[in-house]
C-alpha positions as protocol buffer text, in pm:
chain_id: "A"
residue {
  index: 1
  type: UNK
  ca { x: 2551 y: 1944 z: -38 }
}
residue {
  index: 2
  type: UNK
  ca { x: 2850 y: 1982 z: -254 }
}
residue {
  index: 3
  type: UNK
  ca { x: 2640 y: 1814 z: -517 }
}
residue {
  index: 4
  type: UNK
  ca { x: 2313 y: 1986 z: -477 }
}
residue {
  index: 5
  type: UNK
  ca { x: 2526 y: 2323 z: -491 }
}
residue {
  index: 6
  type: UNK
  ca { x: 2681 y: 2235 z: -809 }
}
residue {
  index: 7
  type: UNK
  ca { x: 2318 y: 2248 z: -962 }
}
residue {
  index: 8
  type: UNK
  ca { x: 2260 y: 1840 z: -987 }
}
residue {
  index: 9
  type: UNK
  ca { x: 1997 y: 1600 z: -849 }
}
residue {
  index: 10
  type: UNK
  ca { x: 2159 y: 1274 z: -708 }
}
residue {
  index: 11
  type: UNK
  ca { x: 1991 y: 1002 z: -591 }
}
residue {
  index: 12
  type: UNK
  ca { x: 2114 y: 723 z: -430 }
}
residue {
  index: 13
  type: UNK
  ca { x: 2233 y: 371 z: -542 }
}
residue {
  index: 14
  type: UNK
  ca { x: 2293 y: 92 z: -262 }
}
residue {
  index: 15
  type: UNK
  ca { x: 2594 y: -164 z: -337 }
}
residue {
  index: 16
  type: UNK
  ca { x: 2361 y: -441 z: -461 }
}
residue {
  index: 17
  type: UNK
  ca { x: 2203 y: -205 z: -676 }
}
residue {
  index: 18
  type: UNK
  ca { x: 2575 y: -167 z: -822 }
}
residue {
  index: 19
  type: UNK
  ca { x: 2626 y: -536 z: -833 }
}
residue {
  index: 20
  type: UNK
  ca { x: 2309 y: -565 z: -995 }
}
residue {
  index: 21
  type: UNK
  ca { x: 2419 y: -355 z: -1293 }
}
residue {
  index: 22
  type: UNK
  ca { x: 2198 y: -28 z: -1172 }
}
residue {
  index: 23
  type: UNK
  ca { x: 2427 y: 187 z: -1304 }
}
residue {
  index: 24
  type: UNK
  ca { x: 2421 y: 91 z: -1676 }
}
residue {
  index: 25
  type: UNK
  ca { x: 2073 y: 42 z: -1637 }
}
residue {
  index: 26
  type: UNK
  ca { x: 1997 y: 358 z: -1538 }
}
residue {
  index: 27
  type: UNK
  ca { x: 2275 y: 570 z: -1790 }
}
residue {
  index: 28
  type: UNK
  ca { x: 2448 y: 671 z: -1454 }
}
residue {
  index: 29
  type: UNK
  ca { x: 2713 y: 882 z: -1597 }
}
residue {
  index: 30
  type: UNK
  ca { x: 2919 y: 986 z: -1223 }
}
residue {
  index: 31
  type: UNK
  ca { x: 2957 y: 757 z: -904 }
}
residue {
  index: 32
  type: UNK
  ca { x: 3022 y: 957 z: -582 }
}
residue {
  index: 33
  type: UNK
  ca { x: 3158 y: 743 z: -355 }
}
residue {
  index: 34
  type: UNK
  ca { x: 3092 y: 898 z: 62 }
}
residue {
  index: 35
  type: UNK
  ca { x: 3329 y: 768 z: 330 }
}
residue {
  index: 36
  type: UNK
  ca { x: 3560 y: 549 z: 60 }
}
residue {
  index: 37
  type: UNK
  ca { x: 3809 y: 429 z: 325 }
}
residue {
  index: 38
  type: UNK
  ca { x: 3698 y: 90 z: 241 }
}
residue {
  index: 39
  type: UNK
  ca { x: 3614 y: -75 z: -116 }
}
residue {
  index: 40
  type: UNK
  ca { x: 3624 y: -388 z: -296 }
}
residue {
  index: 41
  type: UNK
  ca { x: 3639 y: -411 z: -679 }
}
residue {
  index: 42
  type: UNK
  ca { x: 3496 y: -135 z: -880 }
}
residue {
  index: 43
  type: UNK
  ca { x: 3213 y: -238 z: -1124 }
}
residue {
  index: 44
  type: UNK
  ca { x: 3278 y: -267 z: -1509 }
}
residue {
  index: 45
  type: UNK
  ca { x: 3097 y: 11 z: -1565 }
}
residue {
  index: 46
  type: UNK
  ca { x: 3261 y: 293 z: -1722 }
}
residue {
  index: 47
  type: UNK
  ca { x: 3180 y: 622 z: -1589 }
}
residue {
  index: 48
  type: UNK
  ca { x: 3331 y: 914 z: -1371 }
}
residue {
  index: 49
  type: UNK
  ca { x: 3417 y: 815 z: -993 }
}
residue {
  index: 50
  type: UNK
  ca { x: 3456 y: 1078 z: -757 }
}
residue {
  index: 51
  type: UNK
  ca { x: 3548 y: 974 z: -370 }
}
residue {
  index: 52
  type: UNK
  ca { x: 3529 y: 1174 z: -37 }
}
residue {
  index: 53
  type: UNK
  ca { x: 3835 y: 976 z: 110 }
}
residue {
  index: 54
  type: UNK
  ca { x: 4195 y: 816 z: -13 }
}
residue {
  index: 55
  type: UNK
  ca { x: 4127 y: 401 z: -27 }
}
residue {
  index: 56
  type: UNK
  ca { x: 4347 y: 218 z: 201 }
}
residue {
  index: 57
  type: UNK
  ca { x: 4128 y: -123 z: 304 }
}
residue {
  index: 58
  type: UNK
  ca { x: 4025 y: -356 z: 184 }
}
residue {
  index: 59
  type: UNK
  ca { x: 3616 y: -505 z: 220 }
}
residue {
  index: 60
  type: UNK
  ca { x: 3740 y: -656 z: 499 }
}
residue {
  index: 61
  type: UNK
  ca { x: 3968 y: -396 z: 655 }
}
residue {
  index: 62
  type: UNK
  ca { x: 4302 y: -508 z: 566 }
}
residue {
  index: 63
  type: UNK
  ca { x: 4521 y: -247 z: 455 }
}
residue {
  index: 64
  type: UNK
  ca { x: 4554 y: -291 z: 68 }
}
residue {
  index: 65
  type: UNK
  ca { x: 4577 y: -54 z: -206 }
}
residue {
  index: 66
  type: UNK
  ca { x: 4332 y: -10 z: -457 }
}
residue {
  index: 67
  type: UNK
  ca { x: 4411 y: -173 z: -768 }
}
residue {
  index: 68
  type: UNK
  ca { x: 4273 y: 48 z: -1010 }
}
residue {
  index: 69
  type: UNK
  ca { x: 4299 y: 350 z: -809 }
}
residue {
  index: 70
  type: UNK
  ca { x: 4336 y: 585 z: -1130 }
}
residue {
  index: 71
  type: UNK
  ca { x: 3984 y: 568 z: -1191 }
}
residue {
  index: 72
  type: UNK
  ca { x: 3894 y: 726 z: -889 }
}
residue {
  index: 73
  type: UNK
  ca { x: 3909 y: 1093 z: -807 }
}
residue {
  index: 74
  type: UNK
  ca { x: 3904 y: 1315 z: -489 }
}
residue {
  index: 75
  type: UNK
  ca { x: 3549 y: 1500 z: -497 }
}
residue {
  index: 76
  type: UNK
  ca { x: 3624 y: 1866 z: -478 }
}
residue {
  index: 77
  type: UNK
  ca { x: 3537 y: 2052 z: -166 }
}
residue {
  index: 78
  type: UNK
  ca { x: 3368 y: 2322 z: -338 }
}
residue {
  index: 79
  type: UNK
  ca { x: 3071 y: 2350 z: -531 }
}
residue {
  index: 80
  type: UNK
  ca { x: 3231 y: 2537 z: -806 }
}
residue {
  index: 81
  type: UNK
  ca { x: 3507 y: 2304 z: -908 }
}
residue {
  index: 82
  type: UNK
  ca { x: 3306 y: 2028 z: -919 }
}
residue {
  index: 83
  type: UNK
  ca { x: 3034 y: 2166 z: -1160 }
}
residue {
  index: 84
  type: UNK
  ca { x: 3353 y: 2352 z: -1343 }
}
residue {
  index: 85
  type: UNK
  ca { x: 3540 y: 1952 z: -1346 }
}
residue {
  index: 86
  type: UNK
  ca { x: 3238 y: 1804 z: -1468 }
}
residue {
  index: 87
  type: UNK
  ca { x: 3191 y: 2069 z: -1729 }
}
residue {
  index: 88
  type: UNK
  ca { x: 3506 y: 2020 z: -1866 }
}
residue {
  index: 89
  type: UNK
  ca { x: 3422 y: 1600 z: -1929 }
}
residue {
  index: 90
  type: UNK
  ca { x: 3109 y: 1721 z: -2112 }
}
residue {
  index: 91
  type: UNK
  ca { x: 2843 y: 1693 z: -1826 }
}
residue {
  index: 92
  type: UNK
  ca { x: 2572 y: 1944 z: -1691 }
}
residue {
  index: 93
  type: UNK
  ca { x: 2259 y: 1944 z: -1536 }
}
residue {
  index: 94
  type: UNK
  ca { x: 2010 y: 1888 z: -1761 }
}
residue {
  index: 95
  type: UNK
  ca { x: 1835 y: 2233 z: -1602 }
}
residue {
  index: 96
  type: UNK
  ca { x: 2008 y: 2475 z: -1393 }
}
residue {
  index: 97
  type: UNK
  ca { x: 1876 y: 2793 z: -1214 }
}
residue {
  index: 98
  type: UNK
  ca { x: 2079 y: 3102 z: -1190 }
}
residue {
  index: 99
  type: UNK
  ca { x: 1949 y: 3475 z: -1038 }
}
residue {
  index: 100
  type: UNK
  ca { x: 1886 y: 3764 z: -1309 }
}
residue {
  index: 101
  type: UNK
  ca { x: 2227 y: 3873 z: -1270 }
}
residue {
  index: 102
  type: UNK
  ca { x: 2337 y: 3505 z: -1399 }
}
residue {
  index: 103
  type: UNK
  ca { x: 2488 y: 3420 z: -1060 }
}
residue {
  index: 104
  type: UNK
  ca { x: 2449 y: 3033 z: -878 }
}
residue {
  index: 105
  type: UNK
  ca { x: 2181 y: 2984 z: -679 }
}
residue {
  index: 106
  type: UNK
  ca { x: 2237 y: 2730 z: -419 }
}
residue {
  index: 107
  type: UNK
  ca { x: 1962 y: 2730 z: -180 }
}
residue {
  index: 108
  type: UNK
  ca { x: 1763 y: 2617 z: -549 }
}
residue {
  index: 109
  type: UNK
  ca { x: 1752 y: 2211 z: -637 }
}
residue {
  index: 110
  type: UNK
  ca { x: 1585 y: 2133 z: -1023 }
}
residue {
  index: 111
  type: UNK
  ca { x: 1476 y: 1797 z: -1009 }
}
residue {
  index: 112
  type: UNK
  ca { x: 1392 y: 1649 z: -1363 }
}
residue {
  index: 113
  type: UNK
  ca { x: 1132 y: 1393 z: -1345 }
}
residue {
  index: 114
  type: UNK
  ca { x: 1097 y: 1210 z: -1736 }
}
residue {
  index: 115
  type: UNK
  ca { x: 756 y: 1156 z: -1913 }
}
residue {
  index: 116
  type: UNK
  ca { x: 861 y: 923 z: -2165 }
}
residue {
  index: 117
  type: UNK
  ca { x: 1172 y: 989 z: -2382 }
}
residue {
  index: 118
  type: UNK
  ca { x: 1060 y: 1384 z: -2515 }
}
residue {
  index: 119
  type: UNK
  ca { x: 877 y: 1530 z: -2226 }
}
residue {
  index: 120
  type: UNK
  ca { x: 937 y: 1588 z: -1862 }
}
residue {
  index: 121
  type: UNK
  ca { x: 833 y: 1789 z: -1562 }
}
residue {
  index: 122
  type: UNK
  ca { x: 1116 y: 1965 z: -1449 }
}
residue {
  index: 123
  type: UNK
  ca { x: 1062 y: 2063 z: -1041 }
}
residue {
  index: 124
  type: UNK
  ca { x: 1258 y: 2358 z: -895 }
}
residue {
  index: 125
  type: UNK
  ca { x: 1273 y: 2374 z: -525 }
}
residue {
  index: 126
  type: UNK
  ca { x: 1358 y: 2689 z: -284 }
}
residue {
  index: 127
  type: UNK
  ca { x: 1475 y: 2634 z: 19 }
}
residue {
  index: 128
  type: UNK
  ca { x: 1233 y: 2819 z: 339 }
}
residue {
  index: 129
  type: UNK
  ca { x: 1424 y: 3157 z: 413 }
}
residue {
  index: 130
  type: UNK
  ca { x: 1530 y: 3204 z: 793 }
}
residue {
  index: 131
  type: UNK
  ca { x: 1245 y: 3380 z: 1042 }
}
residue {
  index: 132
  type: UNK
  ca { x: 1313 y: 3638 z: 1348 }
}
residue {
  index: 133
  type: UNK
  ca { x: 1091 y: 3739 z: 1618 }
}
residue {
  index: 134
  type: UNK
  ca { x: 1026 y: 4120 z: 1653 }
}
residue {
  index: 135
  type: UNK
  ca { x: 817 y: 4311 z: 1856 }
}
residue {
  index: 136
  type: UNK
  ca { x: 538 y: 4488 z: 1765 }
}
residue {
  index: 137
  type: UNK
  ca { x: 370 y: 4846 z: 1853 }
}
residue {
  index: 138
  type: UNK
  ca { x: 148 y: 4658 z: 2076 }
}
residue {
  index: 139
  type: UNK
  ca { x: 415 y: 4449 z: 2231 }
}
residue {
  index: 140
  type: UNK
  ca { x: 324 y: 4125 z: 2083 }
}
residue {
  index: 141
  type: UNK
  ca { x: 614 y: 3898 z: 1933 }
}
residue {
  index: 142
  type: UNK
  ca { x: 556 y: 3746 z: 1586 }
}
residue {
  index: 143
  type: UNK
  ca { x: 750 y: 3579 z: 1382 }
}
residue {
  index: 144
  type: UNK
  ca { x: 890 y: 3782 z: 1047 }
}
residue {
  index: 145
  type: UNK
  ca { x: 1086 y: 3688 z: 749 }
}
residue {
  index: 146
  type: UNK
  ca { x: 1482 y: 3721 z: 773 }
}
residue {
  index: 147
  type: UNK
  ca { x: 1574 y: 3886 z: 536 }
}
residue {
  index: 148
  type: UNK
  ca { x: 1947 y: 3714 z: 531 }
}
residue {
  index: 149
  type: UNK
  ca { x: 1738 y: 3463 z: 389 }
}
residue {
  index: 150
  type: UNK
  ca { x: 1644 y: 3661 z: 69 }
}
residue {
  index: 151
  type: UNK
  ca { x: 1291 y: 3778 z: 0 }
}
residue {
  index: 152
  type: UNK
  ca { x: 989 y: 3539 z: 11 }
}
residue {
  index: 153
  type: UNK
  ca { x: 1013 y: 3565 z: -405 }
}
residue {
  index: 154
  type: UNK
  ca { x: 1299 y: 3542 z: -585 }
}
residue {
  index: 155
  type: UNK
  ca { x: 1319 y: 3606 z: -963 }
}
residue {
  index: 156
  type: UNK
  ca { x: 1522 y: 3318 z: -1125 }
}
residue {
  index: 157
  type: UNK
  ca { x: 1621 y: 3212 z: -1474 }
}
residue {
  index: 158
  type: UNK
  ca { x: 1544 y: 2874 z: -1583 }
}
residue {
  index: 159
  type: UNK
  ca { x: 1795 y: 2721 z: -1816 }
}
residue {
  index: 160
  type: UNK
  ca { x: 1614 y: 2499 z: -2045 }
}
residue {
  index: 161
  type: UNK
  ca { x: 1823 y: 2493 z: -2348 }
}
residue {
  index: 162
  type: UNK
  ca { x: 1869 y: 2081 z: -2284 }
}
residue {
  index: 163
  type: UNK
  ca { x: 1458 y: 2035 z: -2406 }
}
residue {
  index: 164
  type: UNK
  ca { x: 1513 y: 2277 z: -2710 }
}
residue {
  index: 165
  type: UNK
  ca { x: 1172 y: 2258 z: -2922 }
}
residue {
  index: 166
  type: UNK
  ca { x: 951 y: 2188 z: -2632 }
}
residue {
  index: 167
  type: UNK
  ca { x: 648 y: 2353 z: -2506 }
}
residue {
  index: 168
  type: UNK
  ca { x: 686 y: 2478 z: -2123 }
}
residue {
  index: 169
  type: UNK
  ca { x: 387 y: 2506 z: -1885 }
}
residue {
  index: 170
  type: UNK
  ca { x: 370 y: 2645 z: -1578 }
}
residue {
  index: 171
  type: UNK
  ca { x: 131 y: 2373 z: -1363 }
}
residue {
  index: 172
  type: UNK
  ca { x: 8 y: 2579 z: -1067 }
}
residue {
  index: 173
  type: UNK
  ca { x: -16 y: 2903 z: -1279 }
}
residue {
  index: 174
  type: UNK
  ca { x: -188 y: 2698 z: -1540 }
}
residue {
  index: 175
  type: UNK
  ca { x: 9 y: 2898 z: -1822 }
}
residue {
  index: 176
  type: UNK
  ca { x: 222 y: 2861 z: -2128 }
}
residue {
  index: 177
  type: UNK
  ca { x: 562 y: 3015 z: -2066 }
}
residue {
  index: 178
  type: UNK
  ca { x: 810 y: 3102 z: -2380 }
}
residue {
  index: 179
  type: UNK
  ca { x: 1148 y: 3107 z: -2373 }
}
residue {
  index: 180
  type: UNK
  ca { x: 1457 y: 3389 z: -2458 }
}
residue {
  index: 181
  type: UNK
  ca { x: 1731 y: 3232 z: -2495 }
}
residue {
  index: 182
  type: UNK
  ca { x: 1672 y: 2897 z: -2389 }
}
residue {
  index: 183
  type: UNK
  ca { x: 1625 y: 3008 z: -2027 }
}
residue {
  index: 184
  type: UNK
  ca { x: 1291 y: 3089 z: -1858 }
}
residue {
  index: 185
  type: UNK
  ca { x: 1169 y: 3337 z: -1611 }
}
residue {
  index: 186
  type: UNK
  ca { x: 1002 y: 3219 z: -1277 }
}
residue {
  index: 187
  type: UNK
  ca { x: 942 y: 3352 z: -978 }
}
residue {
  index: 188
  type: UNK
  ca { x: 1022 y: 3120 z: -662 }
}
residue {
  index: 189
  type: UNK
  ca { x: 849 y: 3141 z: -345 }
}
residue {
  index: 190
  type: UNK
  ca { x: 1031 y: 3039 z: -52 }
}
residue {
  index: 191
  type: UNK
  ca { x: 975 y: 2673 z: 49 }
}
residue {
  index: 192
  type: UNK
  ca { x: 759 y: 2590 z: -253 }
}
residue {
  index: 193
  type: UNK
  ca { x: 834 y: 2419 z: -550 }
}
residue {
  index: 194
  type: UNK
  ca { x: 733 y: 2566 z: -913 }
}
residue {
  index: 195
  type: UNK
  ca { x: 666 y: 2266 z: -1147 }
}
residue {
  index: 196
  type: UNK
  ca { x: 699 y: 2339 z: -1490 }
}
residue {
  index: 197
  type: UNK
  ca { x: 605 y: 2062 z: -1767 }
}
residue {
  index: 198
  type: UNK
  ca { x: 818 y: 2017 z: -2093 }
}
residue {
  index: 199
  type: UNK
  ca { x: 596 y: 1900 z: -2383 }
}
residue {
  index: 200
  type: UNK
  ca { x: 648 y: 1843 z: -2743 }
}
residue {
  index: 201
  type: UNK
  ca { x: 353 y: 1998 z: -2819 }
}
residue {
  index: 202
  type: UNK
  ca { x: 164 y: 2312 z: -2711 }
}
residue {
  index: 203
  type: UNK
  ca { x: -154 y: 2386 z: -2566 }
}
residue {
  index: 204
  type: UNK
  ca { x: -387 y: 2169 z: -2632 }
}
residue {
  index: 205
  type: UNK
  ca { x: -789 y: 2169 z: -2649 }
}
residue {
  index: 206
  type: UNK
  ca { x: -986 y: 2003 z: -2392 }
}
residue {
  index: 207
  type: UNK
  ca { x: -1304 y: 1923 z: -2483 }
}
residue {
  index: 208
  type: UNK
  ca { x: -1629 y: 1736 z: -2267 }
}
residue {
  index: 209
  type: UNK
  ca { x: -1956 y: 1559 z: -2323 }
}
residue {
  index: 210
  type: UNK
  ca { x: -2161 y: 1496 z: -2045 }
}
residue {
  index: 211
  type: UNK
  ca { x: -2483 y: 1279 z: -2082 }
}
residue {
  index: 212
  type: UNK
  ca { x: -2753 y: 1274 z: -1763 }
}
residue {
  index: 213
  type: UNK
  ca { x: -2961 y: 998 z: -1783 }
}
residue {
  index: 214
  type: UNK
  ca { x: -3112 y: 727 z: -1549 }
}
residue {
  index: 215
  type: UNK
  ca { x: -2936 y: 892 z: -1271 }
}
residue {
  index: 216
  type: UNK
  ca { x: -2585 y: 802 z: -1379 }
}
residue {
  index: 217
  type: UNK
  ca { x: -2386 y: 1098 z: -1476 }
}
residue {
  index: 218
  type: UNK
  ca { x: -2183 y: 985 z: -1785 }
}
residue {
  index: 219
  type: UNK
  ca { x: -1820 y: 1230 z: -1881 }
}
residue {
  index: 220
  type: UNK
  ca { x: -1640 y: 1212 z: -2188 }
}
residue {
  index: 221
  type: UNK
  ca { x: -1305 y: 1443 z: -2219 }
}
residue {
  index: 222
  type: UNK
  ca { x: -1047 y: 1402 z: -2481 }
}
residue {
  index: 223
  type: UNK
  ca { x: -759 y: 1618 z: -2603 }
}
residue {
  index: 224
  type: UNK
  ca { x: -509 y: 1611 z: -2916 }
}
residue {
  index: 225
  type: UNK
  ca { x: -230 y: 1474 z: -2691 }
}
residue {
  index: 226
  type: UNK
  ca { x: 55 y: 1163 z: -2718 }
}
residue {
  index: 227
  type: UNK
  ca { x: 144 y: 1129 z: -2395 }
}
residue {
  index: 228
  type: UNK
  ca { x: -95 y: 979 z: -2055 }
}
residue {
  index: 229
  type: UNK
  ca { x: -240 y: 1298 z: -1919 }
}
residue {
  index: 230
  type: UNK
  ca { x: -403 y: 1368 z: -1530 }
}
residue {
  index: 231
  type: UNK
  ca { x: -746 y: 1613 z: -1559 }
}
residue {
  index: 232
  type: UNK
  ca { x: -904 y: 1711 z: -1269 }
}
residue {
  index: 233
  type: UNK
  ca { x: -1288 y: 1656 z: -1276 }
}
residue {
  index: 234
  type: UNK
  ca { x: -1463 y: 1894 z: -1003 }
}
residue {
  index: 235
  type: UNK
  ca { x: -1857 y: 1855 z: -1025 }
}
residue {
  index: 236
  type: UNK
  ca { x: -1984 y: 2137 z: -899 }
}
residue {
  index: 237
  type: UNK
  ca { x: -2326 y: 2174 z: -698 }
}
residue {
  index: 238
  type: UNK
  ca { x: -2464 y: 2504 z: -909 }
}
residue {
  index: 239
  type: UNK
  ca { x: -2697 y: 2633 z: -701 }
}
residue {
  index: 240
  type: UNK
  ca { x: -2437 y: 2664 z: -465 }
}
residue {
  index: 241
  type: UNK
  ca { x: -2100 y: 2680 z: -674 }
}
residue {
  index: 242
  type: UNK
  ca { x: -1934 y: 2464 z: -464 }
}
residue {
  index: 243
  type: UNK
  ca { x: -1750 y: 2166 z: -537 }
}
residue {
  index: 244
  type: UNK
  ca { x: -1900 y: 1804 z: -430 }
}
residue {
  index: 245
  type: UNK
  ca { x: -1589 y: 1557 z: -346 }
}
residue {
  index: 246
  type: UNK
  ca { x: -1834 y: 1312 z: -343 }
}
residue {
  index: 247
  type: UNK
  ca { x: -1874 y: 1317 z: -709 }
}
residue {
  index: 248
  type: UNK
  ca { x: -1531 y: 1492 z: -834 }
}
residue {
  index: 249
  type: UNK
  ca { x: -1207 y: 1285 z: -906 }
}
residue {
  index: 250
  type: UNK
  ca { x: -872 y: 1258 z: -1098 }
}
residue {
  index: 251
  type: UNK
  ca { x: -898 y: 1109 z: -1481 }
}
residue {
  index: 252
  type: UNK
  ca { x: -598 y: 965 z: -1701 }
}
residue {
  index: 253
  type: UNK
  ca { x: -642 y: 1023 z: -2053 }
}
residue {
  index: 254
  type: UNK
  ca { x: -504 y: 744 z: -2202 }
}
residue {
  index: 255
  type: UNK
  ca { x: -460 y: 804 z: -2583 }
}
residue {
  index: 256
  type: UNK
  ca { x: -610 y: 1114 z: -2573 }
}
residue {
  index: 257
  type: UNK
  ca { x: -923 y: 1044 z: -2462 }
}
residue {
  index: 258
  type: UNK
  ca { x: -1113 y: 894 z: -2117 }
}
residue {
  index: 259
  type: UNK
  ca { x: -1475 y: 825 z: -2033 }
}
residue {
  index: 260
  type: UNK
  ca { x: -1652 y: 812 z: -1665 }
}
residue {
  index: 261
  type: UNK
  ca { x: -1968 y: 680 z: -1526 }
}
residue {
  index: 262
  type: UNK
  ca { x: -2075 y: 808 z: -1204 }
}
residue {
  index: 263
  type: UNK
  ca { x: -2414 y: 676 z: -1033 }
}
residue {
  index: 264
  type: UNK
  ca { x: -2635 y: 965 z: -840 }
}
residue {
  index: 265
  type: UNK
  ca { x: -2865 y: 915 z: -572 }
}
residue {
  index: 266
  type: UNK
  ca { x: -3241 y: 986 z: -657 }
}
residue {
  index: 267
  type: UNK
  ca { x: -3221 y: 1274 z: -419 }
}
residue {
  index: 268
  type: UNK
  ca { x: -2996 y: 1423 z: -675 }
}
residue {
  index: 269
  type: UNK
  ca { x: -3254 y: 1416 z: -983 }
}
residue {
  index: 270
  type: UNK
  ca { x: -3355 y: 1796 z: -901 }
}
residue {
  index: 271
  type: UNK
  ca { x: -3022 y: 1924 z: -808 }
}
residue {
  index: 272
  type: UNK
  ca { x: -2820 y: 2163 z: -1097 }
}
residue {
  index: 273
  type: UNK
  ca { x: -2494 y: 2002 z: -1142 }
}
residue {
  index: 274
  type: UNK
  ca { x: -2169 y: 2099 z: -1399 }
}
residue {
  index: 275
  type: UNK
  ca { x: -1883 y: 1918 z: -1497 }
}
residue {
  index: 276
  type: UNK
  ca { x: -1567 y: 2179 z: -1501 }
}
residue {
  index: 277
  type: UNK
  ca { x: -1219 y: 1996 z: -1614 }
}
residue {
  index: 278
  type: UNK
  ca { x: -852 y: 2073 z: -1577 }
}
residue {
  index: 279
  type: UNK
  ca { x: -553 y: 1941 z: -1782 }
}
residue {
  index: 280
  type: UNK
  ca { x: -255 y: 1925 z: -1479 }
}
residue {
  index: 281
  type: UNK
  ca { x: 4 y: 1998 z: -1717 }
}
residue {
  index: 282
  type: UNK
  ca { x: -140 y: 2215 z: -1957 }
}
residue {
  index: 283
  type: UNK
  ca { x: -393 y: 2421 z: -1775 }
}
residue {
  index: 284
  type: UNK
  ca { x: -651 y: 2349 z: -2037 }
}
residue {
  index: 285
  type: UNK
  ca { x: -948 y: 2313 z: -1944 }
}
residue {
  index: 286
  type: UNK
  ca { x: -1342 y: 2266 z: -1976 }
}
residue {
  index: 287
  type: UNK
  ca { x: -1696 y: 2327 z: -1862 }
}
residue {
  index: 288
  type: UNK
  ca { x: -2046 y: 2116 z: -1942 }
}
C-alpha cells in the first residue's frame, strides 16, 4: 500500500528470481524487502534496499547481524516520504496521476506496460467508490453511490512528461489526446481502468481490400505503422447490421500489413456482408 500510494507499480520478485540475477535483468532500480527479520547475503546488485523490519537472524535463525547492513534502509511508513526519499536519489514513476488541483491521488495505480523500447500502454486504475443502501419514496432499498468515496468520475491529470514526443491515444474512446504541459486530462470512472497508448507516431490510416470469390471471403488491411498492431475485424450481416462472431476475429498486423482468408458456407452466397475494422490502439479504422 505504502508503495502503490507513493504513485509506483511493484511487482514481485521471489528469492530464486534474485539468485537468478532477476534484478539486473530486469533494470530493477529499488528492492523492498517485507518481514526482513531474517536474511542471508544480499545480491551484488547495486540498487536501493528498503526493509519493513531491523535484521537480526540469520537464514537459519541464529541471531547475527547483518554484515552489510548500511545498504539497507527502513521503508518509510508514509506514502509521502517514500515518494519524497526516492525523489531525492533521482527516481519517479514513470507516470503519475494527480487531481486538477495537483494533489496525490491514492485510490489511482498507473501501470506502464512497454511495447518495445519507444511505445507503451500506460493503464490507470480507480479504485470502486464505497455504496450505501437508502430508501426510496416507495420504500424499496437500493444500493447508491457513497459519496465518501468521491464521485463515479473523477477528473485527473496524467503526467506524461517521461514519453515526451509521443503520440497518446485514448483506446476505449478511440481518440487522439494532446498534451499541456506534459500532463493529460482523463476522466476516471470508478472501478475501470482508462488505457491510454504512447506511440511514436500519430494517427495512422487504416486501409482494407476485400475480395469475394468462390465463397471464401479474402481481407487485406495494412497501416503506416512500426510496431505489431491488434485490429478488430467485425463482419457484419447488412441486411441486418448485426455483427456475425462466426465470421469476425482479432488480426495482428505484423509489419504493417495482415491478410485473412475466411471460407463461407454456400448458404451465404446471397447474404450482404461488410468488413468494418478497428486499430485497438489508435482507433483507426475501416469499412469494405
Amino acid at each position: 500500500q505504502t508503495i502503490v500510494h507513493a504513485g509506483f507499480d511493484p511487482f514481485f520478485v521471489s528469492e530464486d528470481e534474485v539468485a537468478a540475477g532477476a534484478l539486473e535483468k530486469k533494470g530493477v532500480r529499488v528492492l523492498v524487502l517485507p518481514m526482513t527479520l531474517a536474511m542471508g547475503a544480499l545480491p551484488a546488485w547495486k540498487g536501493l534496499i528498503y526493509a519493513t523490519n531491523p535484521v537480526a537472524f540469520d537464514p537459519y535463525l541464529q541471531p547475527r547481524a547483518l554484515s552489510d547492513a548500511s545498504r539497507v534502509k527502513p521503508l518509510p511508513a508514509k506514502a509521502e516520504d517514500f515518494a519524497r526519499e526516492l525523489a531525492g536519489s533521482g527516481l519517479k514513476p514513470e507516470a503519475s496521476v494527480r487531481d486538477l488541483e495537483g494533489k496525490p491521488m491514492p485510490t489511482v495505480v498507473v501501470s506502464v506496460h512497454a511495447l518495445g523500447t519507444d511505445a507503451a500502454i500506460l493503464c490507470v486504475l480507480r479504485d470502486p467508490v464505497g455504496q450505501q443502501e437508502l430508501v426510496g419514496a416507495d420504500g424499496v432499498v437500493h444500493m447508491v453511490d457513497d459519496p465518501k468515496g468521491g464521485r463515479p468520475i473523477e477528473a485527473a491529470s496524467l503526467d506524461v512528461s517521461s514519453f515526451a514526443g509521443r503520440h497518446f491515444f485514448d483506446m476505449r474512446r478511440r481518440v487522439e489526446l494532446q498534451p499541456e504541459g506534459g500532463r493529460l486530462r482523463l476522466d476516471l470512472p470508478a472501478g475501470q481502468a482508462v488505457p491510454v497508448a504512447a506511440l511514436p507516431y500519430g494517427a495512422p490510416v487504416l486501409t482494407v481490400d476485400v475480395t469475394r470469390k468462390d465463397d471464401r471471403l479474402k481481407v487485406a488491411a495494412s497501416e503506416k505503422v512500426t510496431l505489431p498492431h491488434v485490429v478488430r475485424m467485425a463482419v457484419v450481416d447488412k441486411s441486418t447490421g448485426k455483427e456475425d462472431p462466426r465470421l469476425s476475429r482479432n488480426l495482428l498486423l505484423q509489419a504493417g500489413r495482415v491478410e485473412v482468408e475466411i471460407p463461407l458456407a454456400v448458404e451465404e452466397r446471397a447474404r450482404p456482408l461488410e468488413v468494418r475494422l478497428t486499430d485497438i490502439l489508435t482507433g483507426a479504422s475501416a469499412t469494405k
